[in-house]
Structure formats: structure tokens, C-alpha cells
Backbone as a chain_set.jsonl record, in Angstrom:
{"seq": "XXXXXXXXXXXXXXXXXXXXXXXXXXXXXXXXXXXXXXXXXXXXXXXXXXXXXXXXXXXXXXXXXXXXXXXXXXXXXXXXXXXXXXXXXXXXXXXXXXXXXXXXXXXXXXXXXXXXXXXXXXXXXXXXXXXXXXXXXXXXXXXXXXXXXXXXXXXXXXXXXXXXXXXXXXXXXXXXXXXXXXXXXXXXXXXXXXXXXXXXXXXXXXXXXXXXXXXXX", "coords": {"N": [[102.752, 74.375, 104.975], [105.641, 76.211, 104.295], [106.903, 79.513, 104.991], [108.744, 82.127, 103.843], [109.764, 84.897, 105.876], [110.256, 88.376, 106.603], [110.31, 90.185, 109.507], [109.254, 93.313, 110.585], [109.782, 95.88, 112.784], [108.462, 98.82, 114.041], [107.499, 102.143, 115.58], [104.941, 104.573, 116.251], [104.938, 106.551, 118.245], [103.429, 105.992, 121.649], [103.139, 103.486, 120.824], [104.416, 100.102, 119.841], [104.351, 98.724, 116.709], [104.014, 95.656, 114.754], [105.177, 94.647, 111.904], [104.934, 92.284, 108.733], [106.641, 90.969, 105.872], [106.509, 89.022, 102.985], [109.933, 87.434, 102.229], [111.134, 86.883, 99.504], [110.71, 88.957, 96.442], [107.403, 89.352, 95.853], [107.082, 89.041, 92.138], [105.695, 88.353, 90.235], [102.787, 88.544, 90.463], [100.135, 90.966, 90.571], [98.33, 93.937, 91.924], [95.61, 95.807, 91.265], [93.493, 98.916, 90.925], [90.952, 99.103, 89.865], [89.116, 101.045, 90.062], [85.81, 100.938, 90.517], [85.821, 98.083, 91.03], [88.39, 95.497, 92.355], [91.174, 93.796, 91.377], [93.267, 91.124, 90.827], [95.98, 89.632, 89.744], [97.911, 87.005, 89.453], [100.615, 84.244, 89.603], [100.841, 80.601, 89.733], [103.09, 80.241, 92.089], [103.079, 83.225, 93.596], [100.457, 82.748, 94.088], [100.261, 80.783, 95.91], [102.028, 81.752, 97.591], [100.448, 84.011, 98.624], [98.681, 82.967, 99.797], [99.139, 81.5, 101.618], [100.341, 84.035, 103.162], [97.745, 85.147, 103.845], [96.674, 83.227, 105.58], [98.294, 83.704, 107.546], [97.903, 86.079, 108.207], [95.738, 85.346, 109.89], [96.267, 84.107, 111.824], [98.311, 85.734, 113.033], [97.062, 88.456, 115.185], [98.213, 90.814, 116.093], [100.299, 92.04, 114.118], [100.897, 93.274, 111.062], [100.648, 92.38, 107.755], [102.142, 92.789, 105.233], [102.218, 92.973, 101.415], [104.477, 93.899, 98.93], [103.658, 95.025, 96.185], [103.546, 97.202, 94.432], [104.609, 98.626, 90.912], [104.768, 96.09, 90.196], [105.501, 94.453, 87.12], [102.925, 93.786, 85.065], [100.761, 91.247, 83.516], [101.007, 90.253, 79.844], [98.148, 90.088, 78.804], [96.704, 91.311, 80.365], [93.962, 93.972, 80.084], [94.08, 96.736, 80.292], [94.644, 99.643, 78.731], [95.802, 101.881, 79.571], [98.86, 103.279, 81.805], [97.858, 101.12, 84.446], [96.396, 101.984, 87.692], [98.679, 100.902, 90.247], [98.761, 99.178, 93.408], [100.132, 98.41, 96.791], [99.706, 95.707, 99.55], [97.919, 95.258, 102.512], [97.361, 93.176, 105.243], [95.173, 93.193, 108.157], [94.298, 92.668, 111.046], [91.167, 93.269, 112.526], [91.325, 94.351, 115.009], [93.7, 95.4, 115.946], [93.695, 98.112, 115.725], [94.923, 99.643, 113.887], [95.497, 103.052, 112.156], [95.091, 103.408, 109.184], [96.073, 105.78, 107.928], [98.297, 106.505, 108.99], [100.357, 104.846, 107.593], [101.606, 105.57, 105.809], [104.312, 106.843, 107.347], [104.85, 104.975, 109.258], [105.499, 102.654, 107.568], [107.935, 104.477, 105.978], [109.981, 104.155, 108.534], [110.508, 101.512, 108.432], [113.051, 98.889, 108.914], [115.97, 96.956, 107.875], [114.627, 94.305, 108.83], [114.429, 91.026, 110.151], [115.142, 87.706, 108.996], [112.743, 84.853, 109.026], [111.004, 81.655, 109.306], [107.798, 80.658, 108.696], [105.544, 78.099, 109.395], [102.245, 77.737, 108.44], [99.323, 76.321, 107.289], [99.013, 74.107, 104.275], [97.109, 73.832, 102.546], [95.133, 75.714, 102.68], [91.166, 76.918, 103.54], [88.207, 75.2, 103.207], [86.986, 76.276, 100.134], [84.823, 78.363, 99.457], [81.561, 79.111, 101.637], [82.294, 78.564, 105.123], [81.236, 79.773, 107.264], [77.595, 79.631, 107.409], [75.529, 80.784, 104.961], [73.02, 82.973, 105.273], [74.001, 83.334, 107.896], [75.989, 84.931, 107.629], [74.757, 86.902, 106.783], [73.728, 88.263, 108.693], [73.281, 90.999, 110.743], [74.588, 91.269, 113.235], [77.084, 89.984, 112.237], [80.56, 90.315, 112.296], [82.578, 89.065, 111.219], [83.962, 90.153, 108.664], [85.135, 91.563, 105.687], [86.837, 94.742, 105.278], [88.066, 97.827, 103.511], [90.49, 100.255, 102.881], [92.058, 102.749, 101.277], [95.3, 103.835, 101.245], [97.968, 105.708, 100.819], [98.911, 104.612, 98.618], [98.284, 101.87, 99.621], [96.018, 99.161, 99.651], [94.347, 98.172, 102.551], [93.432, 96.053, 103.862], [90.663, 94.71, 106.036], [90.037, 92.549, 108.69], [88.811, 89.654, 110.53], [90.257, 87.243, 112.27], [88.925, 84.282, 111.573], [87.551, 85.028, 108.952], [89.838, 85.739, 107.511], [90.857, 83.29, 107.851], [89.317, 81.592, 106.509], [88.939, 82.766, 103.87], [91.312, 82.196, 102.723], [91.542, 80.111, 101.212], [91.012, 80.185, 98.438], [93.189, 81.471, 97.428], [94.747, 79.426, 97.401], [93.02, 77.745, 95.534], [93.451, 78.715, 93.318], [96.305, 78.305, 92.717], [96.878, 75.685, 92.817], [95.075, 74.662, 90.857], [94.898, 76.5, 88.377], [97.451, 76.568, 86.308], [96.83, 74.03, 85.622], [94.025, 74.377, 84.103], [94.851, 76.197, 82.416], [96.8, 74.769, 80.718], [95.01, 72.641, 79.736], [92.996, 74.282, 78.828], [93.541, 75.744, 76.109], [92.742, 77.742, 74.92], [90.893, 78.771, 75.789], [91.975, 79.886, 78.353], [90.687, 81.555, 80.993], [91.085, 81.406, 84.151], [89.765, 82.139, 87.264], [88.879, 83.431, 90.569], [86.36, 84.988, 92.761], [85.768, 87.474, 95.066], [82.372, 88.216, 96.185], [80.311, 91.077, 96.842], [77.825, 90.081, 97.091], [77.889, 87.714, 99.259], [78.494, 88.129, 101.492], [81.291, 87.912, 103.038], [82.253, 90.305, 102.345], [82.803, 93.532, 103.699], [82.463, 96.553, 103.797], [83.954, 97.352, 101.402], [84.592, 96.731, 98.086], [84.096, 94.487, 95.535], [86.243, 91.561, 94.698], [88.443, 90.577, 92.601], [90.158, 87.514, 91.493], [92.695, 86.371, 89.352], [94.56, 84.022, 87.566], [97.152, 84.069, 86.062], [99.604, 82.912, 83.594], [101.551, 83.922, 81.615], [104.053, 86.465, 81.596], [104.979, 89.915, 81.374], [108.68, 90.281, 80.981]], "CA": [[103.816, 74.913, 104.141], [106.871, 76.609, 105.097], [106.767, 80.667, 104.316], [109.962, 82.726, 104.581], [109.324, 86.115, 105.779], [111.29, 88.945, 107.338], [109.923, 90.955, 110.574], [110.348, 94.564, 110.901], [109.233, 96.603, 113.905], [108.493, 100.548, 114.178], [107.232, 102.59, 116.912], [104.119, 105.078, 116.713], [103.921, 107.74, 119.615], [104.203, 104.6, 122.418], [102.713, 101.824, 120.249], [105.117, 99.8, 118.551], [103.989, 97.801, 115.752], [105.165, 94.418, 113.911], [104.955, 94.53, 110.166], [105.446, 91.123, 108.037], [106.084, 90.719, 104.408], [107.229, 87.87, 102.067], [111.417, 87.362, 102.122], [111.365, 87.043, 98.491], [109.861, 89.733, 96.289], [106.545, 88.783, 94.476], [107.404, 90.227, 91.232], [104.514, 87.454, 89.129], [101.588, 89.306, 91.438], [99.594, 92.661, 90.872], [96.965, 94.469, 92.448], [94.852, 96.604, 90.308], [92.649, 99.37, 90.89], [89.702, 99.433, 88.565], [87.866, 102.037, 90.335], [84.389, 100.205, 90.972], [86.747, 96.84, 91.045], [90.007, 95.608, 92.601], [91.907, 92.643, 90.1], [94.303, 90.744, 91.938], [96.51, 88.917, 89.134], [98.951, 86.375, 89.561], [101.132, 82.952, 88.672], [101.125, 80.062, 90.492], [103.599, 80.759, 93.439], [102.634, 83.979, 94.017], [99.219, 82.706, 94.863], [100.364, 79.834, 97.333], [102.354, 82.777, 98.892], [99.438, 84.988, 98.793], [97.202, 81.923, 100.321], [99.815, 81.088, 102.872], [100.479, 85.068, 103.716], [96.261, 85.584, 104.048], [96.788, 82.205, 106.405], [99.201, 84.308, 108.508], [96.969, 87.388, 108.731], [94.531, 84.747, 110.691], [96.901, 83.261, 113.027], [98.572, 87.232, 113.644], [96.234, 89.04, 114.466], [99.199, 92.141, 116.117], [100.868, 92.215, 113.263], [100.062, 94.127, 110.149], [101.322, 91.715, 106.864], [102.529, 93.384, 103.76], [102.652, 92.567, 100.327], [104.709, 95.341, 98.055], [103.325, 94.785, 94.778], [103.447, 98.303, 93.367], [105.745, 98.311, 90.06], [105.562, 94.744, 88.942], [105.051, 94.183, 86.09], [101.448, 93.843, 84.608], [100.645, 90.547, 82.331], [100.427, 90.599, 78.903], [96.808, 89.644, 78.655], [96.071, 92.615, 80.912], [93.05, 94.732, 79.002], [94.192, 98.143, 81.162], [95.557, 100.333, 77.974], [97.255, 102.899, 80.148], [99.19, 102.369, 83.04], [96.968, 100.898, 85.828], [96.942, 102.477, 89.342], [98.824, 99.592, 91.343], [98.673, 99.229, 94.777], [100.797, 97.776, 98.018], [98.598, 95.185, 100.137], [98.078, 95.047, 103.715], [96.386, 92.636, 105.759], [95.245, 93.501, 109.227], [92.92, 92.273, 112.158], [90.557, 94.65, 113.105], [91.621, 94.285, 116.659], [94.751, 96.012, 116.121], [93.117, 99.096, 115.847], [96.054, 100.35, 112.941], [94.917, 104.237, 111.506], [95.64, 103.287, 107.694], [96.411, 106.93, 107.292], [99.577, 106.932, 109.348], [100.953, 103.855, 107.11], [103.146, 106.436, 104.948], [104.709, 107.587, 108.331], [105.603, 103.87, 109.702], [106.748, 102.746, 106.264], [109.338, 105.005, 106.153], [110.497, 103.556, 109.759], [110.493, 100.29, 108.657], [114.323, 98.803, 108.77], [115.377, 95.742, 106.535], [113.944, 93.367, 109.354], [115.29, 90.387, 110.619], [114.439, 86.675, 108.544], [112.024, 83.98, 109.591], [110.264, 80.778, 108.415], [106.919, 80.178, 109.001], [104.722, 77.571, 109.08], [100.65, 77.781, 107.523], [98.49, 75.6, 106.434], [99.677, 74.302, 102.957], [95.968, 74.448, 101.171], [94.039, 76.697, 103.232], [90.002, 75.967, 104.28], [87.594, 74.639, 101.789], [86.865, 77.473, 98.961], [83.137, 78.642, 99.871], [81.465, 79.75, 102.701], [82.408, 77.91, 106.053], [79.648, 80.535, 107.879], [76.328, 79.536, 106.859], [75.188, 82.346, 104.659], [72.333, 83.272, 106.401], [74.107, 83.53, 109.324], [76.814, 86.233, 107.311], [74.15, 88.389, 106.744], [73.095, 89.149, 110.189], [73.387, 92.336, 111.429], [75.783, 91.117, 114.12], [78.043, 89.276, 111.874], [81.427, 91.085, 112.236], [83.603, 88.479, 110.46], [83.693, 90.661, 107.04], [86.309, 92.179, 105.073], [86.792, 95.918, 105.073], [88.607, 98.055, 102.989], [90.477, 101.345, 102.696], [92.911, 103.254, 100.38], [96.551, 104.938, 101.772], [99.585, 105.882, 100.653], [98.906, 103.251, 97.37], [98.132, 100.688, 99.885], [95.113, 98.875, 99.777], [94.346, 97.791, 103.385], [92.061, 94.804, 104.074], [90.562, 94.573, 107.741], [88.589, 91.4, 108.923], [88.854, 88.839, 111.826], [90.925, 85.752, 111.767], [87.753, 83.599, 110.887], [87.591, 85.709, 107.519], [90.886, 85.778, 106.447], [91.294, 81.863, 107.667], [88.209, 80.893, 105.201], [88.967, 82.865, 102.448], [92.689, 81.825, 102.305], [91.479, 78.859, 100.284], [90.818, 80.476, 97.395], [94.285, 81.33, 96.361], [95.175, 78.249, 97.129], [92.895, 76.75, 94.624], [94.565, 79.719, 92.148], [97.585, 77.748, 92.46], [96.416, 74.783, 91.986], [93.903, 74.402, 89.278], [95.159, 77.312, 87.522], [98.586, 75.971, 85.939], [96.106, 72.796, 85.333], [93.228, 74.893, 83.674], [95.251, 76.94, 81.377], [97.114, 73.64, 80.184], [94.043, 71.972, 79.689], [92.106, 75.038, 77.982], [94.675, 77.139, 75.463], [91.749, 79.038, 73.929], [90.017, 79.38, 77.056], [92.941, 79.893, 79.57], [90.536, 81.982, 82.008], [91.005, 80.721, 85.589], [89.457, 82.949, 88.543], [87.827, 83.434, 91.404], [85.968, 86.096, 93.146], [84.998, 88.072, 96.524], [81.429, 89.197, 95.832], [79.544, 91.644, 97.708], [76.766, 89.239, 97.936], [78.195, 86.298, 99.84], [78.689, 87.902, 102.98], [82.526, 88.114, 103.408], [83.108, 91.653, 102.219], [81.422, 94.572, 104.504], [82.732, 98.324, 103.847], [84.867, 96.71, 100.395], [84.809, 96.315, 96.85], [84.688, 92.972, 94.982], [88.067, 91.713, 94.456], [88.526, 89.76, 91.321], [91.416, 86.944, 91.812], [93.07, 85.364, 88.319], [95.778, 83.143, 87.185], [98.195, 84.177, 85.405], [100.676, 82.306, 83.435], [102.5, 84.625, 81.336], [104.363, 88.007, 82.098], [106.079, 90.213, 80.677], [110.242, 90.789, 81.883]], "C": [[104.682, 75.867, 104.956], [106.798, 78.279, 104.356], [107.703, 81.617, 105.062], [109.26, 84.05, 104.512], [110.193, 86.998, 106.509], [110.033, 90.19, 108.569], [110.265, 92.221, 110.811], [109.251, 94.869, 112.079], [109.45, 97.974, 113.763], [107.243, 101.122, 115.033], [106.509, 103.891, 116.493], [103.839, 105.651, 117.66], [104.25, 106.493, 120.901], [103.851, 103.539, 122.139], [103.998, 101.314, 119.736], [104.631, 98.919, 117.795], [104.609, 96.677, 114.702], [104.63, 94.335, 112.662], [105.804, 93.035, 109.268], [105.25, 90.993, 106.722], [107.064, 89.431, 104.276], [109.095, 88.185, 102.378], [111.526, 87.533, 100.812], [110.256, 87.895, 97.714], [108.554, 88.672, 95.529], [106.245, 89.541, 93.212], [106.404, 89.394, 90.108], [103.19, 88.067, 89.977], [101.54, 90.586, 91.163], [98.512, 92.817, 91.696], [96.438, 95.815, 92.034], [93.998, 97.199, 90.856], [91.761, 100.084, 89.74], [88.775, 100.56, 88.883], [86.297, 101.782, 91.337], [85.164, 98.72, 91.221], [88.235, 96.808, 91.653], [90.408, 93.855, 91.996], [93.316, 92.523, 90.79], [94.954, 89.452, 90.672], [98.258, 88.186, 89.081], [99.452, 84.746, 89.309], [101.062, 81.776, 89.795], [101.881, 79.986, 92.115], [103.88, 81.84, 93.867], [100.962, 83.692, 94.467], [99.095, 81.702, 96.094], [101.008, 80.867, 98.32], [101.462, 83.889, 99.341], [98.765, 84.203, 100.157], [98.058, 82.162, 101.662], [100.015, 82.636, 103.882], [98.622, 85.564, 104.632], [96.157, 84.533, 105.39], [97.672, 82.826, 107.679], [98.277, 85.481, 109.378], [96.138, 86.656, 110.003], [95.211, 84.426, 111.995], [97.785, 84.644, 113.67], [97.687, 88.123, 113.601], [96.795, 90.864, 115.305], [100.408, 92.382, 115.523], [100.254, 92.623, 112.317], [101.416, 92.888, 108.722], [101.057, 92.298, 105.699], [102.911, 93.308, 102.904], [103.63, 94.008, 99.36], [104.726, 94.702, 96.8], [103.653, 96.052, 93.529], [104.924, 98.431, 92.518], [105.806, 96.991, 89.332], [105.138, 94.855, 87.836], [103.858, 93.484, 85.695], [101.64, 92.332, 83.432], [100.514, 90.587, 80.978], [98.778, 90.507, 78.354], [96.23, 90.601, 79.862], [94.93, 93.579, 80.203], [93.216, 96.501, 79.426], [95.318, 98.433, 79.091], [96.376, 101.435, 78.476], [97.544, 102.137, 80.934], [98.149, 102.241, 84.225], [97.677, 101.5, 86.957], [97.407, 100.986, 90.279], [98.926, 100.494, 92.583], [99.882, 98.275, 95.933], [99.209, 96.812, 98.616], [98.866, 95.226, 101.502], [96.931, 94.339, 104.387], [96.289, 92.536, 107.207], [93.804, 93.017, 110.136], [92.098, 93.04, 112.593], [90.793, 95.149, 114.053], [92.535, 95.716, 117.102], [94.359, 97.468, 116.656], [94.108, 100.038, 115.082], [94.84, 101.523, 112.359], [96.013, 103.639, 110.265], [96.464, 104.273, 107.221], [97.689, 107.524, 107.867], [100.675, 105.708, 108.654], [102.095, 104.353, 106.363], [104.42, 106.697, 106.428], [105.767, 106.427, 108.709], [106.131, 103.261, 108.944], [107.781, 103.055, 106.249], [109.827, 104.944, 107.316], [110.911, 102.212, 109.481], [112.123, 99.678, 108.431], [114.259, 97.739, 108.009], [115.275, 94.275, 107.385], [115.063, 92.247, 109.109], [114.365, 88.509, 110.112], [114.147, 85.632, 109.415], [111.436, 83.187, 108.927], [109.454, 80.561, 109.506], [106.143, 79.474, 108.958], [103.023, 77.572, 108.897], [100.503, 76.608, 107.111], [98.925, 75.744, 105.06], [98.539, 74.473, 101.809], [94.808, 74.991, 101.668], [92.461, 76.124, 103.206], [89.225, 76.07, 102.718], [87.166, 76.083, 101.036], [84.817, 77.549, 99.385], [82.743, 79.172, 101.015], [81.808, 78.743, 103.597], [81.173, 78.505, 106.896], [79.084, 80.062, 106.844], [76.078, 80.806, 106.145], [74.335, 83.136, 104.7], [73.227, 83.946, 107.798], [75.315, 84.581, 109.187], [76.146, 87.137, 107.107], [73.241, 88.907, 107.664], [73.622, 90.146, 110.205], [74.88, 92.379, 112.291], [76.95, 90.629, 113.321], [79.202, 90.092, 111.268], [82.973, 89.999, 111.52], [83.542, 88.807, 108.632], [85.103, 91.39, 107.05], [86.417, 93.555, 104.672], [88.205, 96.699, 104.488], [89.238, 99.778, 102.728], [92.05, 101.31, 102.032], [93.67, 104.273, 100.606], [97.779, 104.927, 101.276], [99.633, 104.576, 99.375], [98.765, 102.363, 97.908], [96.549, 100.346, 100.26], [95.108, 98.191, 101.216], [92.517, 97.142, 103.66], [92.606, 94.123, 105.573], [89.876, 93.267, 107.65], [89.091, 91.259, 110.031], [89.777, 87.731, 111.12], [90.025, 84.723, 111.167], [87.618, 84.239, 109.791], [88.871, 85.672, 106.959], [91.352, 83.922, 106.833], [90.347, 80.992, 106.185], [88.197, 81.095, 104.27], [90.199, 82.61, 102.162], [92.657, 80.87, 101.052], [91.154, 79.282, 98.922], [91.964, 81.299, 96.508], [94.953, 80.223, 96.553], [94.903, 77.441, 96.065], [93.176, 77.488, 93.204], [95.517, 78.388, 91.515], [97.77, 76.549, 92.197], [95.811, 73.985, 90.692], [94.679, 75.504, 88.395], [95.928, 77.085, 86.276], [97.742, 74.295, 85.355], [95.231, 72.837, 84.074], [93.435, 75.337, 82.552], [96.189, 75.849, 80.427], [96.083, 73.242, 79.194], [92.917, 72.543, 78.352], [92.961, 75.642, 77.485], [93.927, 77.837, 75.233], [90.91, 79.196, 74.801], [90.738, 79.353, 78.283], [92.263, 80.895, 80.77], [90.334, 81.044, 83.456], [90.678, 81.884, 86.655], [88.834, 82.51, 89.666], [87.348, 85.168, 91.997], [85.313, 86.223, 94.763], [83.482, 88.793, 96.166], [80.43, 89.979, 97.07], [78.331, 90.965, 98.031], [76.883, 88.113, 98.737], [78.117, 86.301, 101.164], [79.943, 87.986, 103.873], [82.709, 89.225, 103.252], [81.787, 92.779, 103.297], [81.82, 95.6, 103.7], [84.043, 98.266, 102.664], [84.41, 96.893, 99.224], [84.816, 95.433, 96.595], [85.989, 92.897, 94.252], [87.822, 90.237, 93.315], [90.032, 89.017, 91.16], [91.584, 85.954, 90.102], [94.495, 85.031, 88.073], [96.391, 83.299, 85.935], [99.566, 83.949, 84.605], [101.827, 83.104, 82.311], [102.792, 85.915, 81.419], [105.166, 88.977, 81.43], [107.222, 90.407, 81.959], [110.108, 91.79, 82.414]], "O": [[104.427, 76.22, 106.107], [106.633, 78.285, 103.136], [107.68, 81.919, 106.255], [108.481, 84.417, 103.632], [111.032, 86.384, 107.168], [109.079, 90.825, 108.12], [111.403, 92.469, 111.21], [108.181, 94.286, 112.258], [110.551, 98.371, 113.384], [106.157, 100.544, 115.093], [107.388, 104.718, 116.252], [102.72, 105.538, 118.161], [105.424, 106.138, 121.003], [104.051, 102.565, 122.865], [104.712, 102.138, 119.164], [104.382, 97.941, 118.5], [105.571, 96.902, 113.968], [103.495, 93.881, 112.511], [107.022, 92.86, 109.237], [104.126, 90.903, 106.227], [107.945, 88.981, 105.008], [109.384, 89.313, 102.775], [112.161, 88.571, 100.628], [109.078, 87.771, 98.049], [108.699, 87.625, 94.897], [105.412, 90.444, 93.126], [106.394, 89.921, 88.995], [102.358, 87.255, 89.574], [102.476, 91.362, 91.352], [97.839, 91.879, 92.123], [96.897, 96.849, 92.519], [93.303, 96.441, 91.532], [91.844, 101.109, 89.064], [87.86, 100.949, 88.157], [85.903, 102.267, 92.398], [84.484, 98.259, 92.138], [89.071, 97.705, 91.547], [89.747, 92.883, 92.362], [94.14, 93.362, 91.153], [94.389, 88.358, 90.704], [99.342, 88.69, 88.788], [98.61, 84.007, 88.799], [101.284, 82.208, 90.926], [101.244, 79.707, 93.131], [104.882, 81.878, 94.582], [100.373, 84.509, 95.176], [98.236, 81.701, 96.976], [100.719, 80.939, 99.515], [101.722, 84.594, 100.316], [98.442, 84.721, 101.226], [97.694, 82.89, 102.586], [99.892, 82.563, 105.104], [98.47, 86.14, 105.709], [95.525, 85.011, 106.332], [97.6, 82.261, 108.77], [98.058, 85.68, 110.573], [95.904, 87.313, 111.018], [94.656, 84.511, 113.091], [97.941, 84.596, 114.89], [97.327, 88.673, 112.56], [96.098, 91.872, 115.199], [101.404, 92.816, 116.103], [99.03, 92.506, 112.369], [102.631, 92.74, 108.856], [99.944, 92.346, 105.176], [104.129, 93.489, 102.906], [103.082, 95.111, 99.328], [105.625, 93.966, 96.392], [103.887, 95.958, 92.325], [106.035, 98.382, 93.045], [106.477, 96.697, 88.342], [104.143, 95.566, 87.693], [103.845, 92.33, 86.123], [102.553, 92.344, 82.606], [99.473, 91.216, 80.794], [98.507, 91.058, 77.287], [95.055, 90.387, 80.159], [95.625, 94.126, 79.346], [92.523, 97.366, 78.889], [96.185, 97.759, 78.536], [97.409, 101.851, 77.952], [97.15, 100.99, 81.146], [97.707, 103.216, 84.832], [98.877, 101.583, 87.216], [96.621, 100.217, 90.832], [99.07, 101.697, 92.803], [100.398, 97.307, 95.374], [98.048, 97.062, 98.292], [100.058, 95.233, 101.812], [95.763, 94.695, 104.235], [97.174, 91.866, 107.74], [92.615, 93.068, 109.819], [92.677, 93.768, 113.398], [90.58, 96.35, 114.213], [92.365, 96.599, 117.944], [94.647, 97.895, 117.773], [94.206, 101.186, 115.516], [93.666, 101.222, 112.14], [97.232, 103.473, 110.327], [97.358, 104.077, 106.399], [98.169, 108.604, 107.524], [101.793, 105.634, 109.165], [103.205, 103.832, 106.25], [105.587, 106.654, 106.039], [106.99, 106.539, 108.628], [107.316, 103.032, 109.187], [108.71, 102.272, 106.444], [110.418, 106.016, 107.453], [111.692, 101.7, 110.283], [112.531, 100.222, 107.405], [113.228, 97.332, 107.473], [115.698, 93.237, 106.875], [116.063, 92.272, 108.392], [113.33, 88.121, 110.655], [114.871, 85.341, 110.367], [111.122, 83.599, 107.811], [109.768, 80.362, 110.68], [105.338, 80.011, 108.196], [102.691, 77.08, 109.976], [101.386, 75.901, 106.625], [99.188, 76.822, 104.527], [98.684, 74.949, 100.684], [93.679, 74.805, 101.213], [92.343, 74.942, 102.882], [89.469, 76.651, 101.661], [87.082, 77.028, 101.821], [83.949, 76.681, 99.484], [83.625, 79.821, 101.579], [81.696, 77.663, 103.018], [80.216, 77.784, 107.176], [79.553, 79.959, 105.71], [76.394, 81.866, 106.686], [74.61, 84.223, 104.191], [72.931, 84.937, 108.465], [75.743, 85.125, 110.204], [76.621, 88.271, 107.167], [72.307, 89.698, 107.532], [74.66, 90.226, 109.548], [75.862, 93.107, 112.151], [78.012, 90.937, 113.862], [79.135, 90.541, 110.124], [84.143, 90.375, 111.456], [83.229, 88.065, 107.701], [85.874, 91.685, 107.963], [86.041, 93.693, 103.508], [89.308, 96.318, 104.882], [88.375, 100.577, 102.366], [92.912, 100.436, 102.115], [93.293, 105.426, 100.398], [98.553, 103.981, 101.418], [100.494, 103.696, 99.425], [98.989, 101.401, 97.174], [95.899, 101.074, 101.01], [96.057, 97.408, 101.239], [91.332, 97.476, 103.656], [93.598, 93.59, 106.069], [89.223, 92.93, 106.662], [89.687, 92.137, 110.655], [89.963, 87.447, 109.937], [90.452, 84.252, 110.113], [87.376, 83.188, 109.198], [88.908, 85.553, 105.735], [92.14, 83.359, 106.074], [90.666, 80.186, 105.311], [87.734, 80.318, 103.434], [90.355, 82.838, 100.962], [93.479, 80.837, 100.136], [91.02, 78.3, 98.191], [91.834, 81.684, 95.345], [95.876, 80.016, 95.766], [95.704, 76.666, 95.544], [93.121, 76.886, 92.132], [95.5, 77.774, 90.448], [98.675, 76.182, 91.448], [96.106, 73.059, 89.936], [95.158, 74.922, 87.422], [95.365, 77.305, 85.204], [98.403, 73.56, 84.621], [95.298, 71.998, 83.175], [92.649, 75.149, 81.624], [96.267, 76.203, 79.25], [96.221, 73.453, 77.989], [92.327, 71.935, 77.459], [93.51, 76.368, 78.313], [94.352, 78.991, 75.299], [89.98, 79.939, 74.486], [90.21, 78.837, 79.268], [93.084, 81.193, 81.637], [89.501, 80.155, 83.634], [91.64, 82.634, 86.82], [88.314, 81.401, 89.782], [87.896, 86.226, 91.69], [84.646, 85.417, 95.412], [83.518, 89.986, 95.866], [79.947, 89.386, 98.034], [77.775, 91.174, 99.109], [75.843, 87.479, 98.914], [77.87, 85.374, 101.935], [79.88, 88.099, 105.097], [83.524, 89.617, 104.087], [80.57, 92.753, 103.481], [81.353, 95.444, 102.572], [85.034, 98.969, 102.861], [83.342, 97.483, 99.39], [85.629, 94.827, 97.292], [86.597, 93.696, 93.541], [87.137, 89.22, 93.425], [90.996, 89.681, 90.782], [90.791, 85.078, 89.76], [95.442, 85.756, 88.381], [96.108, 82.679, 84.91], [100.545, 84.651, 84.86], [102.989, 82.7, 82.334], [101.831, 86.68, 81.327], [106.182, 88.546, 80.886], [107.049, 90.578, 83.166], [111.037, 92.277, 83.059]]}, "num_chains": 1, "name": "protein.A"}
């Protein structure tokens, strides 16, 4: 698949760093903090651009890719009675070696970048483990998903092998979902989930992914 995105660059002390988000906003996508939970709700093509953006994270791994979610608008079938704490997303390689806590700093550096189309994988790797799962809960096994909380942005670390394997699971969002909720009116739940027992998340939260078909304006 083809994924427009715009490139900005900003400069850290003598690092400079490449930051990538979506070209068009994703204004059908939230990201929820529940506290003990993080709820990741969205519509069909916000989850192929999710899939395809998580598909990017794998194949960049000195670049930092950024969703700005905070503000959209919340679904009606949301169960949050106040306003939920949203969040920004960021998805980063561990490699990089990005301090989360200077993200307010380079933010406000960031200019309005210069557009690009990219190509990804159009349905990301099979939904499940690709590691044996045994062999994710070694000791050594540093392909996990880590997590910290700056400036409203949730920042999720791994390896390219972690964010290539779990890509597939907003892919099959975007798929089945729009299928599911057709199919079931009185049972329109469609999800999936990151659980702390599988082996993908290390130093994280379980992240709770659903499909979303109506919003409010």
C-alpha cells in the first residue's frame, strides 16, 4: 500500500532527528488512557493507516513516527463519562536511543515538513505470534514493546521484528471489522488485543485495539 506522509526534521544539541506522521489527519482514531489500560479506537482507514504507519516504524528504525490523535473526537459507544485523557502516539526503535522527555522540546521545532509517499506492506504479517512463544519469554528476548508517558504522548519502543509482527493486527481491524459489525448489529464488538502474557509487551500496558464504525462530528 501506498502511505502519504510528510517528513519533518529538528536538531537536538548535535543530533538531528527525522520525525514522520500521516499527511492526512486521523480524525476517526483515539488513544485512550484508562490508567491500568490503553484503548486504541478506530474506523476502518484509520486502522490500515495505523497498520501501514506500525509497518513503517519496522522498516525506519532513525526515525521517530507520529500519530497526533489528541482532540479527536471520541465515539459514541465510548463508556468514558468524563472527558478521557487522550494521548499523541509515537513509534520508535529502541536503537535510536530518543529521551521521551525531551519530545515537548523537539515538537515545538518541528516545521510543516516536506510530503512523501510511501510504500508498506498492504496487510501486514499474520495476526499471532511469528516468535515461538517460548522463545518470547526468554530472558534474552529483546523484541518487546516498551512504553512511556510525555508531554500526552504515549511512546512505544520495540525492534523492527515487533512492530513488523504486530502490524497485522490493525490490519485485520480494517478488514473484518466493517464486515463484523455488518454482519452482527447487536453484537457489533470487533477487537483485538496486546496482552501482557504473549510475550510482545515488556515495560507496557495492554493495549486494547477496536473498530469503530460510528463517530460523533
Amino acid at each position: 500500500m501506498e502511505l502519504a506522509v510528510t517528513v519533518h526534521h529538528a536538531r537536538l544539541g548535535p543530533r538531528q532527528f527525522t520525525v514522520i506522521r500521516p499527511r492526512r489527519p486521523l480524525t476517526r482514531a483515539v488513544l485512550i488512557d484508562r490508567d491500568r489500560h490503553l484503548d486504541v479506537l478506530l474506523d476502518q482507514n484509520a486502522a490500515r493507516c495505523v497498520g501501514g504507519l506500525w509497518e513503517l516504524a519496522a522498516s525506519s528504525p532513525r526515525s521517530l513516527v507520529h500519530l497526533p490523535l489528541r482532540g479527536n473526537a471520541t465515539p459514541p459507544l465510548d463508556p468514558t463519562e468524563d472527558a478521557p485523557r487522550q494521548l499523541d502516539l509515537v513509534l520508535l526503535h529502541h536503537s535510536l536511543q530518543f529521551a521521551p522527555s525531551r519530545w515537548k522540546e523537539m515538537r515545538a521545532r518541528l516545521g510543516a515538513g516536506r510530503p512523501r509517499t510511501v510504500t508498506v506492506p498492504a496487510t501486514g504479517r499474520p495476526v499471532g505470534s511469528v516468535i515461538g512463544v517460548d522463545e518470547r519469554h526468554y530472558r534474552e528476548n529483546r523484541d518487546l514493546i516498551d512504553e512511556q508517558v510525555h508531554a500526552e504522548t504515549l511512546f512505544l519502543t520495540g525492534s523492527a521484528k515487533v512492530f513488523r509482527e504486530t502490524s497485522g493486527r490493525f490490519f485485520d481491524i480494517a478488514l473484518h471489522g466493517f464486515a463484523h459489525v455488518r454482519a452482527h448489529p447487536r453484537n457489533p464488538h470487533y477487537c483485538t488485543e496486546f496482552h501482557s502474557t504473549e510475550g510482545v509487551l515488556g515495560n507496557a500496558r495492554e493495549i486494547h485495539v477496536q473498530y469503530c464504525e460510528q463517530w460523533r462530528s
